[in-house]
Backbone as a chain_set.jsonl record, in Angstrom:
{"seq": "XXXXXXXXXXXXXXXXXXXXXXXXXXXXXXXXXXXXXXXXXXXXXXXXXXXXXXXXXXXXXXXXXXXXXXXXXXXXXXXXXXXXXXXXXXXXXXXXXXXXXXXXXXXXXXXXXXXXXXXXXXXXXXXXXXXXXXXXXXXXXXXXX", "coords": {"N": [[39.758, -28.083, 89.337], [42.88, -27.316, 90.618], [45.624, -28.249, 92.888], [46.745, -26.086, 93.254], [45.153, -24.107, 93.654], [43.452, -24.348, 95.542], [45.09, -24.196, 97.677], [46.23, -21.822, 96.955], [44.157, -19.997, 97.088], [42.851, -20.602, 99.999], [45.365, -19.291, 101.339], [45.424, -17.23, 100.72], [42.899, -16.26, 101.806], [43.325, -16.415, 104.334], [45.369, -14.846, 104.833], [43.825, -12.282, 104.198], [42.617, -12.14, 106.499], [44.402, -12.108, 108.054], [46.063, -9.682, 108.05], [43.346, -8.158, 108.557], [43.013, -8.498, 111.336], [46.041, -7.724, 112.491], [45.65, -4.473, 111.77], [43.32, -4.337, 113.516], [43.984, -4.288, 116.016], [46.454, -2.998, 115.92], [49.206, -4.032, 114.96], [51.708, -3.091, 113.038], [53.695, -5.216, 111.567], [52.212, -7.601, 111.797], [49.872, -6.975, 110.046], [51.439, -6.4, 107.729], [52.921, -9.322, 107.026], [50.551, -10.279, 106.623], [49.279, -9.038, 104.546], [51.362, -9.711, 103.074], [50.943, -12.563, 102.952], [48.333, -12.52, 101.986], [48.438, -11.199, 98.999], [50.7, -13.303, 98.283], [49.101, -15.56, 98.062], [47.338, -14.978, 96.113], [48.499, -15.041, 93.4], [49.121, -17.265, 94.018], [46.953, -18.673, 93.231], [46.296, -17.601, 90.791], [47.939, -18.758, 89.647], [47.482, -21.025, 89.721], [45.282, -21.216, 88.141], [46.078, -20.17, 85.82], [46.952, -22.725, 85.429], [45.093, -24.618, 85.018], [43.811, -23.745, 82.939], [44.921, -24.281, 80.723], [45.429, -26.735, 80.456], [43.115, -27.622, 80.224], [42.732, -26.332, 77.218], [44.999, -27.979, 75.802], [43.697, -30.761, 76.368], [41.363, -30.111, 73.925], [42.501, -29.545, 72.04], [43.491, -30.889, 70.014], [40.611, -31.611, 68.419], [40.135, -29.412, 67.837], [41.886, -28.638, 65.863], [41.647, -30.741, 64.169], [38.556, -29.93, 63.29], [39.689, -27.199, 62.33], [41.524, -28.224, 60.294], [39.646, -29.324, 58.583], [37.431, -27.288, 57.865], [39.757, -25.663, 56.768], [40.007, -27.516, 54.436], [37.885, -27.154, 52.734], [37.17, -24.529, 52.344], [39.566, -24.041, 50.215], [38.846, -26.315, 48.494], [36.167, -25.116, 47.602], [37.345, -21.873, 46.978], [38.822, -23.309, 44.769], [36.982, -24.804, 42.768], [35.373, -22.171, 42.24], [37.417, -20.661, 41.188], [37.93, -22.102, 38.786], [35.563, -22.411, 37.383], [35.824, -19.751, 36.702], [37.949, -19.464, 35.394], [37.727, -21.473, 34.101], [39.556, -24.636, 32.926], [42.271, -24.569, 32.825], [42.53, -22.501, 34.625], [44.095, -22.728, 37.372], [46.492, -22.832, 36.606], [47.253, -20.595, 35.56], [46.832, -18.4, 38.027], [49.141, -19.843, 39.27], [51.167, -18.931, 37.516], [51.011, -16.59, 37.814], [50.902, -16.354, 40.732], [53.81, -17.278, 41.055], [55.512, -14.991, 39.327], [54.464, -13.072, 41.491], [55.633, -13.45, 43.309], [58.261, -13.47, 42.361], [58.615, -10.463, 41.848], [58.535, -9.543, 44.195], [60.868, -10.777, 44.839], [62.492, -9.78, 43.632], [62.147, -6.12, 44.286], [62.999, -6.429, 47.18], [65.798, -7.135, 47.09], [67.073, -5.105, 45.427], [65.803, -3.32, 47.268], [67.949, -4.175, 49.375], [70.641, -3.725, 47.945], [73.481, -1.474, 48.143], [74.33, 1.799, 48.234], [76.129, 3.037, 46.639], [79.096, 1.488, 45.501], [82.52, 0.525, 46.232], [84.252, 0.236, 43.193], [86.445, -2.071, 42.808], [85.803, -3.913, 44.874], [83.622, -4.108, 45.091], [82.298, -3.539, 47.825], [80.167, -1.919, 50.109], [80.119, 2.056, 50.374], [80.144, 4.766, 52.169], [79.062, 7.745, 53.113], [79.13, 8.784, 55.29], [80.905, 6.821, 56.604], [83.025, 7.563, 56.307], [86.791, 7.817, 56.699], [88.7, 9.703, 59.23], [91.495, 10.465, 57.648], [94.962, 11.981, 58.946], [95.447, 13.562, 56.71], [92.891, 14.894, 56.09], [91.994, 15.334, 58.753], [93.749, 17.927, 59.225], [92.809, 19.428, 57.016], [90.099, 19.89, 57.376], [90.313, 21.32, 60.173], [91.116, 23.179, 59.459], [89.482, 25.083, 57.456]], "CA": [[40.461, -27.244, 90.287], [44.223, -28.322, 91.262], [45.903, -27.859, 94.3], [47.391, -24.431, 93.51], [44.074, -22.555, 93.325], [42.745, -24.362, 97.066], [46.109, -23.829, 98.583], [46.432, -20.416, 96.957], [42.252, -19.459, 97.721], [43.134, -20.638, 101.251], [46.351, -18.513, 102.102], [44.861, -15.199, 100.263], [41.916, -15.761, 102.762], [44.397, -16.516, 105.295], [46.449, -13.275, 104.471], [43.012, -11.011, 104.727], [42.16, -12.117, 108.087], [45.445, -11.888, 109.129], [46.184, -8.295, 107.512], [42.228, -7.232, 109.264], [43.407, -8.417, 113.212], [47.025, -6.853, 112.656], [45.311, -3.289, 111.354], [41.868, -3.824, 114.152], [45.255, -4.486, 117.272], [47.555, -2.472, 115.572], [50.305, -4.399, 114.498], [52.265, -3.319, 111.933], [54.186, -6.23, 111.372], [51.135, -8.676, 111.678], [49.072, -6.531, 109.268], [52.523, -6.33, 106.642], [52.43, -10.264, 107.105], [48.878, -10.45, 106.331], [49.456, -8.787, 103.334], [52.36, -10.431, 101.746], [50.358, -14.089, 102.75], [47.402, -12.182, 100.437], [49.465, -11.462, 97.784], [51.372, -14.519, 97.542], [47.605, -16.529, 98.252], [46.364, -14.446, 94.999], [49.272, -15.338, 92.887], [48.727, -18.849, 93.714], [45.636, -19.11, 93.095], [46.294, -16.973, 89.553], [48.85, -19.815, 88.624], [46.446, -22.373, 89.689], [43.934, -20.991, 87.234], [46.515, -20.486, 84.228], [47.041, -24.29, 84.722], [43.647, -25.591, 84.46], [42.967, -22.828, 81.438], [46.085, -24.577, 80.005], [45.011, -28.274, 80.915], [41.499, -27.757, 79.548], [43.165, -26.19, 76.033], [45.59, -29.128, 75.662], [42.734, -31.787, 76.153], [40.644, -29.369, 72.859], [43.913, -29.418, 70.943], [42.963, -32.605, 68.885], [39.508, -31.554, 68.415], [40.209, -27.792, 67.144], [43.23, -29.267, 64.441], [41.053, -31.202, 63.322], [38.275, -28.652, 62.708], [40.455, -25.976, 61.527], [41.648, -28.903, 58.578], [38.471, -29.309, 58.204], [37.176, -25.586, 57.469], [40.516, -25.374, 55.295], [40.122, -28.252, 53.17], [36.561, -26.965, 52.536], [37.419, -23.458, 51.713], [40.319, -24.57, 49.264], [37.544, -27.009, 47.298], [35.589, -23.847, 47.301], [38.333, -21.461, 45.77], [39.442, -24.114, 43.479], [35.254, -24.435, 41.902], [35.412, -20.675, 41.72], [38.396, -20.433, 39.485], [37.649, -23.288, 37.437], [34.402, -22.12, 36.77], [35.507, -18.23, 35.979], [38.899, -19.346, 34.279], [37.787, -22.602, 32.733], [40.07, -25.844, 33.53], [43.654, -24.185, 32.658], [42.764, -21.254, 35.894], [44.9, -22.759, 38.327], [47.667, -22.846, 35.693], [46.843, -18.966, 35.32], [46.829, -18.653, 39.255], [50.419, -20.461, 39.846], [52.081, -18.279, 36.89], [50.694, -15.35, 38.728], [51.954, -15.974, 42.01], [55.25, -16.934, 40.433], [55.401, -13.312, 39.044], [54.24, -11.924, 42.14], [57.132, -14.412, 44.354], [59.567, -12.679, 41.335], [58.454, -9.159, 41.897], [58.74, -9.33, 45.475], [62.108, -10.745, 45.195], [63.446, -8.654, 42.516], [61.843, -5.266, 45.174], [63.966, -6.715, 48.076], [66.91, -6.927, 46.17], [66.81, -3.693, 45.022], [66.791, -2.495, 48.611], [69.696, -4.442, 49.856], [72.135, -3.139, 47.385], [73.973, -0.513, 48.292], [73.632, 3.108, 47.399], [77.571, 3.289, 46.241], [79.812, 0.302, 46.11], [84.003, 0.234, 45.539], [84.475, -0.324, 41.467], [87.014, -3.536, 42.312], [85.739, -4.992, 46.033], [81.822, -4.161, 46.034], [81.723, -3.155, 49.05], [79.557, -0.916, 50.369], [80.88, 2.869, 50.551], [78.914, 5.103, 52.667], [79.643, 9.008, 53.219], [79.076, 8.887, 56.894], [81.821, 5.462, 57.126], [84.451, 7.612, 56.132], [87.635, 7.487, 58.362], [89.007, 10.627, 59.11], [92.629, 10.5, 57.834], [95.845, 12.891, 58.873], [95.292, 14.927, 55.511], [91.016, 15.452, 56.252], [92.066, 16.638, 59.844], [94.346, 18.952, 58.679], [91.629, 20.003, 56.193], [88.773, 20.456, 58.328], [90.819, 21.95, 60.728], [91.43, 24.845, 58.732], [88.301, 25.376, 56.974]], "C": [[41.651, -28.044, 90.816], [44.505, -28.224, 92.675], [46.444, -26.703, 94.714], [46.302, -23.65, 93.678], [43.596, -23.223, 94.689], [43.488, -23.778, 97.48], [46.739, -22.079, 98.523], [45.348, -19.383, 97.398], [42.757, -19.166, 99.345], [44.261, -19.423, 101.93], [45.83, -17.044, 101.88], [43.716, -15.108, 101.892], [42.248, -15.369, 104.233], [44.849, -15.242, 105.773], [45.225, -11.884, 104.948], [42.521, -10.875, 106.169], [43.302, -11.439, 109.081], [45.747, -10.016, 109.182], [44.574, -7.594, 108.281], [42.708, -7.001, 110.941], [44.885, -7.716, 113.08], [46.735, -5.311, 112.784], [44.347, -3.129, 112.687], [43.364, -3.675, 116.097], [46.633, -3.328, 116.881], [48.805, -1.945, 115.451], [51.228, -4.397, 113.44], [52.826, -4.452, 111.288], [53.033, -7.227, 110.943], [50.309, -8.313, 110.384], [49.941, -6.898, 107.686], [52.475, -8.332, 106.178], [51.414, -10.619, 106.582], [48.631, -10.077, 104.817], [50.005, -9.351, 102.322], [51.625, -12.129, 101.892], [48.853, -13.887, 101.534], [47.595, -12.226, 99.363], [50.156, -12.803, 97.034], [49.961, -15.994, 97.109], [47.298, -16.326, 96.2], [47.178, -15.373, 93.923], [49.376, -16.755, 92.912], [48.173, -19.309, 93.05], [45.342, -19.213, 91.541], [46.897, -17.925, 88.72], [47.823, -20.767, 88.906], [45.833, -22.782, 88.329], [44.448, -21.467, 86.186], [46.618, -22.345, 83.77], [46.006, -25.089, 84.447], [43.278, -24.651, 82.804], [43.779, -23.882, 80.2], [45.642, -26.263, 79.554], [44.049, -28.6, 79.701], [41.821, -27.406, 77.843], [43.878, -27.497, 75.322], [44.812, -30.601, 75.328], [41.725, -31.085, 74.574], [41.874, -29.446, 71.862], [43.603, -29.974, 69.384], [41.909, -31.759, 68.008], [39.186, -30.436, 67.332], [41.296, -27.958, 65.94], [41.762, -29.243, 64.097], [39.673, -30.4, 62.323], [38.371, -27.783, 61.675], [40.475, -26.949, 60.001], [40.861, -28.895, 58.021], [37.951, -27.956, 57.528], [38.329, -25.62, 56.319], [40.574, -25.789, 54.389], [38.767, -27.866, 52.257], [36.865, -25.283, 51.625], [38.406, -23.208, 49.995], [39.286, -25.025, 48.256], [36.88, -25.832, 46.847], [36.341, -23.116, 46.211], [38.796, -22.457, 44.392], [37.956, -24.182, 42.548], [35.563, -23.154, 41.336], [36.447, -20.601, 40.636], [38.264, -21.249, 38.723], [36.601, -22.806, 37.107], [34.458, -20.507, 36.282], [36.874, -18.299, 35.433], [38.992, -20.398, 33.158], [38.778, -24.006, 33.57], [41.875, -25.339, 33.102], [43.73, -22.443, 34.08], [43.817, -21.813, 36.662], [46.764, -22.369, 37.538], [48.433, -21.414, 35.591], [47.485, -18.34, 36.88], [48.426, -19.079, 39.784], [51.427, -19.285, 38.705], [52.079, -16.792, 37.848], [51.005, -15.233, 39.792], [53.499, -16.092, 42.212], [56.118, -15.454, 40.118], [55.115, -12.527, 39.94], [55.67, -12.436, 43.107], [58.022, -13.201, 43.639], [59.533, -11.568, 41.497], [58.869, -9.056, 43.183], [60.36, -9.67, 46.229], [62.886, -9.277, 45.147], [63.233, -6.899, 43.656], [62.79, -5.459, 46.652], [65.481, -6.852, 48.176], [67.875, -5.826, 46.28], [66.988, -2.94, 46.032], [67.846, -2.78, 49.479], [70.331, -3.991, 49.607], [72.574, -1.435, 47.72], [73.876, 0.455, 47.363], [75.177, 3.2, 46.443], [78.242, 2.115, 46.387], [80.999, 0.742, 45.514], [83.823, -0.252, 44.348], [85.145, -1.693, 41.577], [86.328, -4.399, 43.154], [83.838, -5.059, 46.147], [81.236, -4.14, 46.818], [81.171, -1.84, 49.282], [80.159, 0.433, 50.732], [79.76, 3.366, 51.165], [79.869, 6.971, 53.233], [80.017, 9.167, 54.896], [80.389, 7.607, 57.635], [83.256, 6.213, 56.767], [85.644, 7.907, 57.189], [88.82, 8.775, 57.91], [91.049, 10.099, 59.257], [93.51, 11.897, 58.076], [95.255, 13.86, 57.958], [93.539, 15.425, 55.875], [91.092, 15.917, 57.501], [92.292, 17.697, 59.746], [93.545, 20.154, 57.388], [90.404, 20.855, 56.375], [89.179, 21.241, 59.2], [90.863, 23.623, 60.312], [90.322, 25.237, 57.902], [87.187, 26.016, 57.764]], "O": [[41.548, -29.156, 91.335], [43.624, -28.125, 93.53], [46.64, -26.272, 95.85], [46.486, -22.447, 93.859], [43.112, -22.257, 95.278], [43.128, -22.663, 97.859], [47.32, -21.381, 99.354], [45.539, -18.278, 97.906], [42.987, -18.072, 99.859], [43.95, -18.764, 102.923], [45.833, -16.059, 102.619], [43.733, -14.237, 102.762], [41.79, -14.523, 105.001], [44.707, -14.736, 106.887], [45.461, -10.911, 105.664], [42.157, -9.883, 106.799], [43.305, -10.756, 110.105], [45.64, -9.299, 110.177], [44.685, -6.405, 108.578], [42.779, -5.962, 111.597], [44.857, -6.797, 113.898], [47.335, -4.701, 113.67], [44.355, -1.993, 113.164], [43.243, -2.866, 117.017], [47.563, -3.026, 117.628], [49.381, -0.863, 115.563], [51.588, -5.446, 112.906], [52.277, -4.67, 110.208], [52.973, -7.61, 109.775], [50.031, -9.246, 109.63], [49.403, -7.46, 106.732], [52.019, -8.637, 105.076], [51.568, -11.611, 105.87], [47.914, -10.717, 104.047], [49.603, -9.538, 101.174], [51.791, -12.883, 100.934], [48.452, -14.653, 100.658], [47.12, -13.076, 98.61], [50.18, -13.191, 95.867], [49.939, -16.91, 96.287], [47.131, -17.192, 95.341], [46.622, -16.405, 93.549], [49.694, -17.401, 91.913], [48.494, -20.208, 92.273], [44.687, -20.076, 90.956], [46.666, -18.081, 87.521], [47.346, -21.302, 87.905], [45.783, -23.826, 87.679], [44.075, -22.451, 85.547], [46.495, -22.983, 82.725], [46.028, -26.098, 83.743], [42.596, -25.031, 81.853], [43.328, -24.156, 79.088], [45.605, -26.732, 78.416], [44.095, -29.363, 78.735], [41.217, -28.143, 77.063], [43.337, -28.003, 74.339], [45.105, -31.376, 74.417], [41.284, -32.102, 74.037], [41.611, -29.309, 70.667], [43.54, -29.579, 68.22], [42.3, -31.25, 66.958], [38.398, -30.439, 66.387], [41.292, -27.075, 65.082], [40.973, -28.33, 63.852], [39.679, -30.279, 61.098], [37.705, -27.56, 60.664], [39.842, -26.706, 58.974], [40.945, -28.516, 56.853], [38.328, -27.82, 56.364], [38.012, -25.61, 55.129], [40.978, -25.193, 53.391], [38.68, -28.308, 51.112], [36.726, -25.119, 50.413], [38.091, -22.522, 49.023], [38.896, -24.307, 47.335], [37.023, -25.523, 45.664], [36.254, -23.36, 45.008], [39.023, -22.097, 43.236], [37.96, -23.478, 41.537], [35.947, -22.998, 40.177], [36.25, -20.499, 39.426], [38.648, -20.91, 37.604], [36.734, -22.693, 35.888], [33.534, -19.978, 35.664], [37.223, -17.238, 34.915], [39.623, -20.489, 32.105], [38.595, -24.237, 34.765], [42.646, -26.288, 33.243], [44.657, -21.658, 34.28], [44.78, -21.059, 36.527], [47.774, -21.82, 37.978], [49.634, -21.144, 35.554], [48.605, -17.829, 36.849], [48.817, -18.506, 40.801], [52.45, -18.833, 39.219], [53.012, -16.189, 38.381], [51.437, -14.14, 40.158], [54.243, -15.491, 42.987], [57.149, -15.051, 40.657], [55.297, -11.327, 39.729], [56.559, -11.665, 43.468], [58.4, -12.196, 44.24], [60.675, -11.148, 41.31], [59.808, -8.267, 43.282], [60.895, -9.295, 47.272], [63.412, -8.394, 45.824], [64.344, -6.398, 43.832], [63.251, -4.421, 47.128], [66.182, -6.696, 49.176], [68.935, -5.647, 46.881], [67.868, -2.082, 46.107], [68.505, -1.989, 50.155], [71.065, -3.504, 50.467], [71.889, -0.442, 47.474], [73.538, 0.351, 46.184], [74.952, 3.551, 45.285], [78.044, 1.555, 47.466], [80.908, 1.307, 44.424], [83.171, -1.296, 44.316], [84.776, -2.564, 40.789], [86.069, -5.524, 42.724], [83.081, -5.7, 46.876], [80.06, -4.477, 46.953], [81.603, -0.811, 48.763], [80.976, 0.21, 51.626], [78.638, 2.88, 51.019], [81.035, 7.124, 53.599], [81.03, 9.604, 55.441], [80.689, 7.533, 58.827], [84.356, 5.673, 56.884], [85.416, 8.192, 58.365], [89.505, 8.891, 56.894], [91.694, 9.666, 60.212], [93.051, 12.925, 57.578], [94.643, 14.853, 58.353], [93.304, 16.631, 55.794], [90.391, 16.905, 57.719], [91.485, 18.586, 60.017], [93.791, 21.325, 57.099], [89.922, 21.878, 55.888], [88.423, 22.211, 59.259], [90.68, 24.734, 60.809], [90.653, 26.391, 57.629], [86.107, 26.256, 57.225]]}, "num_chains": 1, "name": "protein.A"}
């Protein structure tokens, strides 16, 4: 517990006492008072907390890496058995062409939707029906149509 969650505990409790004798005398002011020292108490108290939640994560940091590597290097060994044993000793080989081909597909699909629907024949820039710029002669056009 730091010093934001006493000092924020304390003023909230502060704030309800004060906010009960303003409301039981009735003082607006004293009661309004009473309130905003609750409020700001709570909000203390709330940051207090996040910093010990924060504190206590930070000190586990280490602990949970390490772990996690752990679990992943384990799972990996795993997958790697499995395909060696249902593709033989050339699976991973199998495995890397295959995600090559899927990398390449996924380019080649992204690509594909960048390029423009229409481009200029000399500049390759993108043409677009809706970009066109209404000249003199297409006023005069539309105008009368």
């Amino acid at each position: 517990m730091n010093e934001h969650r006493v000092a924020g505990s304390g003023r909230a409790m502060f704030g309800s006492a004060e906010q009960v004798l303003g409301e039981a005398v009735g003082s607006d002011r004293l009661a309004t008072e009473g309130l905003i020292d609750r409020t700001a108490g709570a909000f203390q108290d709330g940051y207090g907390r996040a910093r010990d939640t924060l504190a206590d994560l930070a000190d586990d940091a280490p602990e949970r890496f390490d772990d996690l590597m752990g679990r992943g290097r384990k799972l990996a060994h795993r997958a790697d058995r499995a395909v060696r044993r249902e593709l033989g000793d050339s699976g991973p080989l199998y495995l890397l062409a295959g995600a090559a081909a899927l990398l390449g597909l996924g380019l080649f699909a992204a690509m594909r939707q960048r390029q423009p629907s229409s481009a200029h024949p000399r500049t390759g820039k993108a043409t677009t029906t809706r970009a066109k710029r209404l000249t003199p002669a297409r006023k005069r056009a539309a105008a009368t149509a």
